[in-house]
N, C-alpha and C positions, 0 to 999 in steps of 0.2 A: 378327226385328226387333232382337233384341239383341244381336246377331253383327252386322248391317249398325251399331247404331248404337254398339257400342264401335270398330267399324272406323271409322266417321265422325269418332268422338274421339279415337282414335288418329292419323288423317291430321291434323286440326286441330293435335294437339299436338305432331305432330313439324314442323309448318307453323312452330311459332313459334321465335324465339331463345332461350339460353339467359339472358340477360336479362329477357324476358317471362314465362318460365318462372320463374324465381328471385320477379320483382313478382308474380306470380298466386301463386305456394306464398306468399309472405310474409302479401299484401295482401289473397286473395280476389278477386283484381280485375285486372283488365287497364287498364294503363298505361293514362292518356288519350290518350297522345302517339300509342296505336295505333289508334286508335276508328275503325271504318269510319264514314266520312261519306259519304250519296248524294249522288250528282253532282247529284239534283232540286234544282230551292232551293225550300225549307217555306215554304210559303204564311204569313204570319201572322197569328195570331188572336186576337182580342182578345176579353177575358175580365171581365165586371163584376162583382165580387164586391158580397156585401152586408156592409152597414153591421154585422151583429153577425159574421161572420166573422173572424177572428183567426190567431194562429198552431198555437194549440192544435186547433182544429177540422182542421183541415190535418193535424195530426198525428196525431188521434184517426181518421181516413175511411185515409189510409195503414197506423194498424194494422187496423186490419179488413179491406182487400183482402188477398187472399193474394198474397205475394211471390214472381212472379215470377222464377224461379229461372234466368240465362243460359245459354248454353254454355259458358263460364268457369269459372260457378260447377260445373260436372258435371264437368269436367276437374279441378278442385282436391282431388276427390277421389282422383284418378289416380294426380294429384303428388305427395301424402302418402307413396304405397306406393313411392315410388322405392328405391333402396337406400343404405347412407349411403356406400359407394364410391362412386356416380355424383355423390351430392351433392358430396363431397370433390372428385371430379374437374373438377364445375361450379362449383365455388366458386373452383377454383384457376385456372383459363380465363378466368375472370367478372374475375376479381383482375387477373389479366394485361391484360385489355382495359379494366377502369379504370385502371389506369396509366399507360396508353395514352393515351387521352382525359385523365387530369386529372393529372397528376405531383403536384400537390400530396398530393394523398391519403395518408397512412401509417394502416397498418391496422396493431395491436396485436396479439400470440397473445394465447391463451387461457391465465390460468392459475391454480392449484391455490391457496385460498383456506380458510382454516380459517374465513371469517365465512359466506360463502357458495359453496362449490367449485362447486356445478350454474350458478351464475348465470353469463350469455354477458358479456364485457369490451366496453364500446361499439368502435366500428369509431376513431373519433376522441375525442380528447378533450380539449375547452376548457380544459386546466388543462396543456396542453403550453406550454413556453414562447417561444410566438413563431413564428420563425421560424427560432433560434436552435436547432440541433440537442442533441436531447436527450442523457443522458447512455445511456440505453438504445439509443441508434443514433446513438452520438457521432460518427462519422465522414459523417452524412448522412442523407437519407434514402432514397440505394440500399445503404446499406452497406458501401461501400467503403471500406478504411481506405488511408494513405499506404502506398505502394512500399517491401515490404523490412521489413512489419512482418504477424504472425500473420494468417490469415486465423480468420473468424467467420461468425458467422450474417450473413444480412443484415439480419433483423430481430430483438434484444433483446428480451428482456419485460421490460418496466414496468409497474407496479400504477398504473395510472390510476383505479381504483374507487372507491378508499376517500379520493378527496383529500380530501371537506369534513370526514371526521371529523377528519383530521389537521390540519386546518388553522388555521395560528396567526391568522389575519386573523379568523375566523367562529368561534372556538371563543374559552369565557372559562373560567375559575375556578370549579373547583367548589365548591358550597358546603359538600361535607362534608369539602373540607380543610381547609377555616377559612384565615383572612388572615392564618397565618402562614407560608399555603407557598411565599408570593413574597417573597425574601430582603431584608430591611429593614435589619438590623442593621448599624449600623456595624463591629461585628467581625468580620464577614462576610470571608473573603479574595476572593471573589467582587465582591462589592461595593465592598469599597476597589479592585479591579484595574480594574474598567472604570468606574467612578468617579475615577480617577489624569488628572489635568490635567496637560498638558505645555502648555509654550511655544512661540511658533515662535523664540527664541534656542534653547533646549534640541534642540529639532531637527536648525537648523543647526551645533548646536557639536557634536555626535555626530560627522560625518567626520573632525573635531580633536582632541577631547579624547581623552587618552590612556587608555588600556583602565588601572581601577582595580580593586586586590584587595587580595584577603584571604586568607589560607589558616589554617586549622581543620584538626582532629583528630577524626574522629568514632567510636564505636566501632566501627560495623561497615564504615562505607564505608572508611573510612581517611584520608586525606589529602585534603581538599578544598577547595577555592580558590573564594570570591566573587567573582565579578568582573563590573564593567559601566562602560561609559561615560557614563552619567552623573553627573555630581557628585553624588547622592547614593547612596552604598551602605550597607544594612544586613544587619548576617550574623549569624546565629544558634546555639545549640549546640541537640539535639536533648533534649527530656526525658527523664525515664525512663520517667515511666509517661503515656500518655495516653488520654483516653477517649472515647466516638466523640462527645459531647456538644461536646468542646473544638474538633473539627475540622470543626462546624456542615455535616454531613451533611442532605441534603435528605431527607426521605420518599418512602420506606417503607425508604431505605438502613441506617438505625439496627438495623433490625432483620432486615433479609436480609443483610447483608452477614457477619456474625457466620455463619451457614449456609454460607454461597456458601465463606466463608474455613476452612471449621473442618477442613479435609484439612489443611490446615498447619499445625495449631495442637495441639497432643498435651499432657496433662499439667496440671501449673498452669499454663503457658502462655494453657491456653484460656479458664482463668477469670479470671486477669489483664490480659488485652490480648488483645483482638481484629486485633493484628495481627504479626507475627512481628516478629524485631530488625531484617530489612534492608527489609520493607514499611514499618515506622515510620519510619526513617529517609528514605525515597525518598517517601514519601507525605507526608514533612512538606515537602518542597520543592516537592513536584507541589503541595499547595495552598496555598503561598504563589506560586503564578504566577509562578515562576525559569524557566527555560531549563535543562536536564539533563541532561548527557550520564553515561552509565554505561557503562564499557566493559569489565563484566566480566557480560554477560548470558550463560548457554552455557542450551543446550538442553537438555542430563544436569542440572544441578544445579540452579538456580534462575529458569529460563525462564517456567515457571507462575505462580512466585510474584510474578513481576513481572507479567508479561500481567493479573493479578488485580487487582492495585492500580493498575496505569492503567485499565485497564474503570471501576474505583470512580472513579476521578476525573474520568473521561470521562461518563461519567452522573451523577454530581453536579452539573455544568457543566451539561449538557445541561437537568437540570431546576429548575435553578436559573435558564436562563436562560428556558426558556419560562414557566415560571410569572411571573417578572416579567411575560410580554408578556401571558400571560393577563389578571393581575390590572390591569394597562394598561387592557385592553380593559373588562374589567366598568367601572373608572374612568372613563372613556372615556363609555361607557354610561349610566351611573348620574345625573351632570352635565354640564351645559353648560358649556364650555368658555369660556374668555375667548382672547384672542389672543395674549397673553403665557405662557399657560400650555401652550405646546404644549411648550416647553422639557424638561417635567416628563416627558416618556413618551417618551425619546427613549430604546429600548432594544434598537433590533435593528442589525444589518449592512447592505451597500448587497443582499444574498441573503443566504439561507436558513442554505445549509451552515455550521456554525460548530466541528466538530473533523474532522479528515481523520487517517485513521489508516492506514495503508502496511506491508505485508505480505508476504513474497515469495510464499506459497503459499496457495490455496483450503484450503487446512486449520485455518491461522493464522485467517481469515477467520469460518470454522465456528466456530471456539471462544470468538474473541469475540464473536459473538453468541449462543453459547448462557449465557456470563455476562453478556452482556446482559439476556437473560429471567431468568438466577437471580437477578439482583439487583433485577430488578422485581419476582419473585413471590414468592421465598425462601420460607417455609413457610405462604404463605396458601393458604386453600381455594380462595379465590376466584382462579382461572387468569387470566391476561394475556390479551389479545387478540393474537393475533401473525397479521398476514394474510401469505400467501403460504408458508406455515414449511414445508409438505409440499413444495413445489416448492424452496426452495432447500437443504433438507437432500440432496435428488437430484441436482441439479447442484455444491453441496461438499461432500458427503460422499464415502464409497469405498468398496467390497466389500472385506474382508478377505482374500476368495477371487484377486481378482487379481494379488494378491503372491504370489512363488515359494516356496512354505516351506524349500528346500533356501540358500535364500539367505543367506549369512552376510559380514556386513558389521562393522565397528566399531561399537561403542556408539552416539557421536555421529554416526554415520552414519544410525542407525536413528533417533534423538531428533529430526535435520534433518530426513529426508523420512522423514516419515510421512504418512499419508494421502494425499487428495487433491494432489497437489504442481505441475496446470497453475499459470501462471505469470502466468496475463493475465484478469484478469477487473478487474469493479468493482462495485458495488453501494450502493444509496440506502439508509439507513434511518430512516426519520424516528418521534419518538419523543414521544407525546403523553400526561401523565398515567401510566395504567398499559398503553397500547397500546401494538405497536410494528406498524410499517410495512415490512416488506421489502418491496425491488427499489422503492421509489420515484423518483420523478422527481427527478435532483439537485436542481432549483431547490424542491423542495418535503423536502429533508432537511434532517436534522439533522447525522448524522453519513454520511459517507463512507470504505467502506472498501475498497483498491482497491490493485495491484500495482503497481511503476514501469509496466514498459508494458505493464498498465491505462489509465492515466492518459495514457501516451507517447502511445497513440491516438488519444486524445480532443483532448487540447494541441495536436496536430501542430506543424507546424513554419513557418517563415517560408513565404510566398510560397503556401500551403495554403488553398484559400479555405474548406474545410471543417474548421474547427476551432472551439473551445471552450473558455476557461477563466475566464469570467467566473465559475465558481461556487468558485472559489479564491479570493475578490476578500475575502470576511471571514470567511476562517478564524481560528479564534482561537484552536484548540489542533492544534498538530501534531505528531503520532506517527508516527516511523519506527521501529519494531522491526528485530531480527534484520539488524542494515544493513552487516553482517560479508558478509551471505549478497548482496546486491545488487553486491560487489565482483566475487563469482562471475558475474555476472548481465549487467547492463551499470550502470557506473555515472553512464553520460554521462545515464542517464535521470532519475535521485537529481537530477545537476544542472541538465536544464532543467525537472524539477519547480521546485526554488528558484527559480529564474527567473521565474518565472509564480505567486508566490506572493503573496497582498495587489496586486496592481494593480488600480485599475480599472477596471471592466468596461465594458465596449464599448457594452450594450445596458441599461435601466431594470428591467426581468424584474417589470414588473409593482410593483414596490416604492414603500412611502409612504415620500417624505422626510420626512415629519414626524417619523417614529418613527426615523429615522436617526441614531445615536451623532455626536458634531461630527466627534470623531476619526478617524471612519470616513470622515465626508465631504472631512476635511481628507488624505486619505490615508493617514493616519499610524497604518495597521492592524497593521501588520507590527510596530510599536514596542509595541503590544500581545498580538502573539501569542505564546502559552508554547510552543516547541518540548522535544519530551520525546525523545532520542535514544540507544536502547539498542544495542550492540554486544556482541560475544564478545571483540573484540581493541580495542589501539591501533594507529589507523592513520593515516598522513598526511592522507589522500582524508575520510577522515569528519573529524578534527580541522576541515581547512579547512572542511568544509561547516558544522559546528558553531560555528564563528566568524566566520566572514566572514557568512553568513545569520542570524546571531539575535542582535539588536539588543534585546531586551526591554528596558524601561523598568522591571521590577524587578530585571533584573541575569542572570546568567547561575552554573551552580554546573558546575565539572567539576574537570580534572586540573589542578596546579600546574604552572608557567612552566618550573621548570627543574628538574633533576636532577640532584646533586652527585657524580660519583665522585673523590672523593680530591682531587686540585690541577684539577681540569678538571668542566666546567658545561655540560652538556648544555641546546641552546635548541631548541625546535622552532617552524619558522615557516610560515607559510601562504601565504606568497607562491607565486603560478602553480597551478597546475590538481594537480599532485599533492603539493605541501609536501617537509616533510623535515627533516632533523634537523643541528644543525653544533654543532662541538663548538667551546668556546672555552676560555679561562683560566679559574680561577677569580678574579683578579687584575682582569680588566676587570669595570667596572661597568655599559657599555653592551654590546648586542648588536653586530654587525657590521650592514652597509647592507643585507645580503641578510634579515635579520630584524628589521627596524625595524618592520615592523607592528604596529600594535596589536593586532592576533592572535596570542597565542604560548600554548600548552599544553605541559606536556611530560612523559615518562613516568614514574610512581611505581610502581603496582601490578605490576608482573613478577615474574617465579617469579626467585627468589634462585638456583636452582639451573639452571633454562633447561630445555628439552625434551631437549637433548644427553645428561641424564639421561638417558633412558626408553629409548635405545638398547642394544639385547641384544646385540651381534655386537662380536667385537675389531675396531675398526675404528681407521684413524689417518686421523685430518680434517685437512685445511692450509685454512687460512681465506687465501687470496690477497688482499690488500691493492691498491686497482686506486686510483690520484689521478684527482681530476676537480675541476676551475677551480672550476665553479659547479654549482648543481642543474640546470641546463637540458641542459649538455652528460655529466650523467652517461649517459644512451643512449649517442651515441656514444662515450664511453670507456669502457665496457663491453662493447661490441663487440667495439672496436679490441685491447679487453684479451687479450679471449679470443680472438680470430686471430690474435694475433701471440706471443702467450706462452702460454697454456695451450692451444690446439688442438695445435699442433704435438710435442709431448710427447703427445700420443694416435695420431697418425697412424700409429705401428708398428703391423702386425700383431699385434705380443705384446700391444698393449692394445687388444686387441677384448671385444665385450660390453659396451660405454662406454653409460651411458645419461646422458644431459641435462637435467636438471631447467630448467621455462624455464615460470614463473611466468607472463611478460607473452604475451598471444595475439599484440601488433607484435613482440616480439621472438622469436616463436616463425618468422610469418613470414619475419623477415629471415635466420634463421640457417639455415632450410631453403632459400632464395632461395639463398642463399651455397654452401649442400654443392650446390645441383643446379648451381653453376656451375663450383666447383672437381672437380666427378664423383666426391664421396669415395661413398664404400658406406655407405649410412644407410637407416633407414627413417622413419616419422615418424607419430605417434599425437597427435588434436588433439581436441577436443568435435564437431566435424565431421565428423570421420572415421564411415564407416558400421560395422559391426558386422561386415560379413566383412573388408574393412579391417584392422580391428582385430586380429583372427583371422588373417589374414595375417604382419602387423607383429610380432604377440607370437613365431611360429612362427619366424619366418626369425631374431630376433635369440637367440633359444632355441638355435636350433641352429646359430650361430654366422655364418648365409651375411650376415647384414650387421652391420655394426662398430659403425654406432653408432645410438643409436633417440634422436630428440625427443619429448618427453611434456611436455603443458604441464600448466599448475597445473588449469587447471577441469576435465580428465577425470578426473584423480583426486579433484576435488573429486565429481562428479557420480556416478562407477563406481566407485571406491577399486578397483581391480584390482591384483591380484600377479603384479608381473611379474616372470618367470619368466629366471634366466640372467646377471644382472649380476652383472659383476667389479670395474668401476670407475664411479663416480658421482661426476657436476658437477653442482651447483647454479649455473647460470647467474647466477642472482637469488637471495638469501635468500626462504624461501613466507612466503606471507602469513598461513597459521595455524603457529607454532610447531610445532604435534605434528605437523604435514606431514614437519618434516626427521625425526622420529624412525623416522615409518612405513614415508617411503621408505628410509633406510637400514636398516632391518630386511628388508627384501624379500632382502636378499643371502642369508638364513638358507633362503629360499624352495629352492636349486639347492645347500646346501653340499655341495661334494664334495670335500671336503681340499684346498681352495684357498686358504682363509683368509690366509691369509701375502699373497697375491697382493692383497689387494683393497686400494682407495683409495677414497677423499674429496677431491673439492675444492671448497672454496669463493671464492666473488666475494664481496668486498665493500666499500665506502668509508666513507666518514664519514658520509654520507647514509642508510647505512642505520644508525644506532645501534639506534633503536627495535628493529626488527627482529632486529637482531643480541643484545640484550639479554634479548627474547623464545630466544634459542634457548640460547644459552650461560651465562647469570646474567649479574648486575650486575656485578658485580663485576671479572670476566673481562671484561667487557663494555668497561669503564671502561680495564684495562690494554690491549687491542685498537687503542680508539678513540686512545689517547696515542703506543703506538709505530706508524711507521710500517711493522714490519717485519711478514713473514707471519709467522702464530702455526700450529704443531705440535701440537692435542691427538689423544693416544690414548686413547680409551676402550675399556674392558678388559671392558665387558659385565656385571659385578657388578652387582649391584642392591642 
């Protein structure tokens, strides 16, 4: 009998779907939707109860009979013993056929959770926004992204768990921070910023009035220029001594940040200031809510000490702004309201997200969030809450092991990519009191931090029906680090970030207008947000972005206007997509038409002596002089230049081993377009190129079978490779990091074989590139360059 009747339960069970299967393990119970009904029809029978019968009695007569046990119920035991591969395999089938039936459905992974890791993530979750795709599956909900861009999972993890703890709407003020941790004080810089009244004259007169400054002397920055278009500007000198009391730090930052900081601090240092010479200075701009650009951030030397001092100001912000909304809320609460008095708790954005911080690599990401936790827990016992921390230390962090140990690179090569260095990610983290929130829902963060295309993804592009960027709509502090490295990168993405920055939003996201800023509703977000912009170099492409994008209504601090060499005034203007630089008299007092904008920076801080220093090898450089009308047609007269006057001088056999420096990746194409038409003997090395490619290219120009090799700027930005065999080197373009020209022209020390004598240098350049030019050779030189028109002759003799 028990062989017949596990046999009987067996045929039953394999009779059913794996849908019925999945409701019976879940429920105990077989779907109603499956219930055998007899085809008889039940008689009906009418049933008179008595008058002291109830529901209880009913209740009490069903526990007393013995239950009845189905065939369902004997099978459930079956189901339990399955294995968890088959479950996995039924879940994942089961999955496939509801999506089938209902496309709307998006189901969540599971994931790793420091409050509760064993607990299961609901299948859905009412705190998604909309209809509106999330930022965990920004591109939809099959996960496709736009043509031509990384492929990903297709579904994200997002922390949908934890929303009500996080939640600024249902959460209020705790009482043992006491009412003073929602920032009141008029000397608040916090508070006078989003407190700051504009006009709509003052609005409309921004497209016209002309950009107003000031320029300052500070110790450690050096040379800095106030400047903003509004009539009024105020500019400041930095103190000597300050203390974290004067710069009205929110809680628990007073006292973690002193911790978090004290690796930089050695000495009396540490007991007189809490913060180093060039953090004080940078942190006393960052909280007066200026606009800041810095374009001497490098990775070797002072990379940390910055990334530290924005963290602190970016979570000072953060919880200075939610505790206002907390303390709203108990307000709120505590009394009844009149109708005039909504005015008074008007403290948040049209969404959530309020700093967006921009990254190139999952590493950069890593680190600021783990000063995100030091600064919230710094030396208490009492540990943070961090949900999800195991699982994102696993997806940005790195195994040590997977780097080559034989591998030897430059300094700042190893400083750049360290760690994790994918390129495309993003992530929510919202930040409540002393918790934090990793991978949550954009519309339910605080801060956002996320790669250009990160973000390229999610934006998409015109004519895209699956895009996103309403949660860009009230950012209020924006960080782009390291934005030397996005030139490498692409930086068309830098710019339809700007593009999509403070508009507004397409769709409500669930928000009260009551508590909506006016300014925010007036549009006029962007006229409040602080952009903080750090760089390694000066460059046209960030200048422009840094100018034309940040309109702050407190003003803006960076490089001065102009640059004086000797009888001639160097202006840098921002007009068109990549800027540039024109040299004038010192004698005119306006600019020319091509730099009338109200956007003008121009360079101070360059090495006196240029990178042309740091070159070991005798070498003799000719810096060729090329004319071009305007900034638009210098491409084409750069070309034109180099085909008609310098290629032709290489064409001999006797100047073979020619390699090509060619910065721009369009001009890399055009000039390999050109050798495969004129048939010369080249080979050509690009970031594209695969790896035996590469291994080919380096060989043939080694051993002499092709004349000449193209190498653009980003391989050697990305590989720093020594290439082996060069006689003579062009710089098609001046590079974009100075120690670029030192490195490649050291390469020639790579093959010396009593050639010396033989070897050359030549350089492109125009008036357009001064910046650049300034950067390689000194000012100085730089200055007598930019005045003659003739080519310049240096030899460097390798001395050091």
């Amino acid at each position: 009998m028990g062989k017949r009747g596990s046999r009987s339960q067996s045929q039953l069970l394999g009779s059913l779907t794996k849908k019925q299967k999945k409701h019976l393990r879940d429920f105990g119970e077989e779907h109603p939707f499956y219930d055998r009904v007899s085809r008889k029809e039940a008689k009906p029978q009418t049933c008179q109860l008595s008058e002291s019968s109830d529901t209880s009695s009913s209740e009490s007569e069903a526990e007393s009979e013995p239950e009845q046990v189905s065939g369902y119920h004997r099978l459930l035991a079956t189901l339990k013993n399955v294995s968890k591969e088959e479950e996995e395999e039924e879940e994942e089938e089961e999955e496939e056929e509801d999506s089938a039936t209902d496309e709307t459905e998006m189901n969540l992974e599971d994931g790793d959770s420091d409050i509760s890791e064993e607990e299961e993530m609901a299948a859905e979750s009412a705190d998604m926004q909309g209809s509106v795709p999330s930022p965990a599956d920004p591109e939809g909900k099959d996960g496709h992204g736009p043509p031509g861009t990384s492929e990903e999972s297709p579904e994200e993890f997002t922390d949908a768990k934890h929303e009500s703890l996080f939640s600024l709407e249902t959460n209020f003020l705790e009482e043992e921070s006491g009412g003073d941790s929602s920032p009141k004080a008029s000397q608040d810089p916090f508070v006078q910023h989003v407190n700051t009244k504009l006009k709509e004259k003052e609005i409309q007169a921004v497209a016209t009035n002309p950009r107003t400054t000031h320029q300052l002397k500070w110790p450690i920055l050096g040379q800095v220029v106030f400047s903003s278009k509004f009539q009024k500007l105020e500019t400041f000198k930095p103190p000597k001594d300050i203390d974290l009391k004067s710069v009205h730090l929110q809680k628990p930052l007073e006292s973690t940040w002193i911790k978090t900081n004290s690796q930089f601090l050695s000495g009396p240092q540490k007991s007189s200031s809490p913060f180093t010479p060039l953090q004080k200075e940078l942190f006393l701009i960052m909280n007066s809510y200026r606009d800041l650009f810095y374009p001497e951030r490098t990775a070797l030397k002072n990379g940390e000490e910055i990334r530290h001092v924005y963290c602190l100001h970016v979570i000072n912000h953060v919880l200075k702004a939610n505790a206002q909304v907390l303390a709203n809320n108990s307000r709120r609460r505590s009394q009844k309201l009149g109708v005039g008095d909504d005015d008074d708790f008007r403290d948040q954005g049209l969404t959530r997200p309020k700093v967006l911080i921009v990254v190139p690599f999952r590493e950069a990401a890593l680190r600021v969030v783990q000063l995100f936790i030091s600064l919230l827990e710094g030396d208490s016992k009492k540990k943070i809450i961090v949900s999800n921390k195991k699982r994102f230390n696993g997806e940005y962090g790195s195994d040590p092991e997977e780097r080559p140990p034989n591998l030897k690179r430059p300094e700042d090569y190893e400083a750049v990519f360290v760690g994790n260095i994918d390129d495309h990610f993003r992530i929510g983290v919202a930040i409540l009191q002393r918790s934090i929130r990793l991978y949550a829902p954009f519309y339910s963060s605080d801060i956002l931090i996320a790669s250009p295309l990160g973000l390229r993804t999610i934006i998409g592009g015109e004519g895209e029906k699956k895009r996103d960027f309403d949660f860009l709509s009230s950012v209020e502090l924006l960080i782009i680090d390291q934005a030397d490295i996005y030139l490498m990168q692409n930086w068309e993405h830098v710019l339809h970030l700007m593009n999509h920055m403070n508009l507004l939003p397409l769709d409500s996201h669930g928000v009260d207008f009551s508590r909506v800023r006016m300014w925010s509703l007036n549009n006029w977000s962007k006229y409040y947000r602080q952009t903080l912009l750090f760089g390694a170099l000066q460059d046209a492409q960030i200048n422009s972005v840094f100018n034309k994008y940040c309109v702050n209504v407190q003003g803006q601090v960076g490089s001065p206007l102009s640059l004086t060499f000797g009888k001639c005034r160097v202006l840098f203007g921002s007009r068109g997509r990549r800027g540039g630089l024109h040299l004038v008299s010192s004698g005119d007092s306006s600019p020319p038409d091509a730099l009338s904008d109200p956007w003008q920076v121009a360079v101070r801080n360059v090495p006196m002596t240029g990178s042309i220093s740091q070159v070991l090898v005798q070498l003799p450089h000719v810096f060729q002089r090329m004319e071009a009308e305007s900034l638009a047609s210098v491409i084409d007269a750069r070309f034109n230049f180099f085909v008609n006057k310098i290629l032709p001088q290489y064409r001999d056999a006797v100047m073979s081993h020619t390699l090509i420096y060619v910065p721009s990746y369009f001009d890399f194409v055009r000039l390999r377009n050109y050798f495969k038409k004129e048939e010369l003997n080249f080979t050509h090395i690009c970031e594209y190129t695969q790896k035996s490619g590469v291994s080919r290219a380096r060989h043939f120009f080694l051993q002499g079978e092709k004349q000449f090799l193209l190498l653009t700027e980003r391989f050697h930005f990305y590989k720093r490779y020594t290439i082996k065999g060069i006689r003579n080197l062009i710089f098609y373009e001046l590079p974009t990091y100075p120690h670029f020209y030192s490195e490649v022209c050291n390469m020639l020390r790579a093959t010396s074989s009593g050639e010396e004598a033989a070897w050359t240098c030549t350089v492109l350049y125009s008036k357009y590139d001064a910046q650049r030019l300034a950067a390689v050779v000194g000012v100085e030189r730089a200055a007598q360059m930019l005045q003659s028109k003739k080519n310049v002759h240096l030899f460097i003799t390798g001395e050091r």
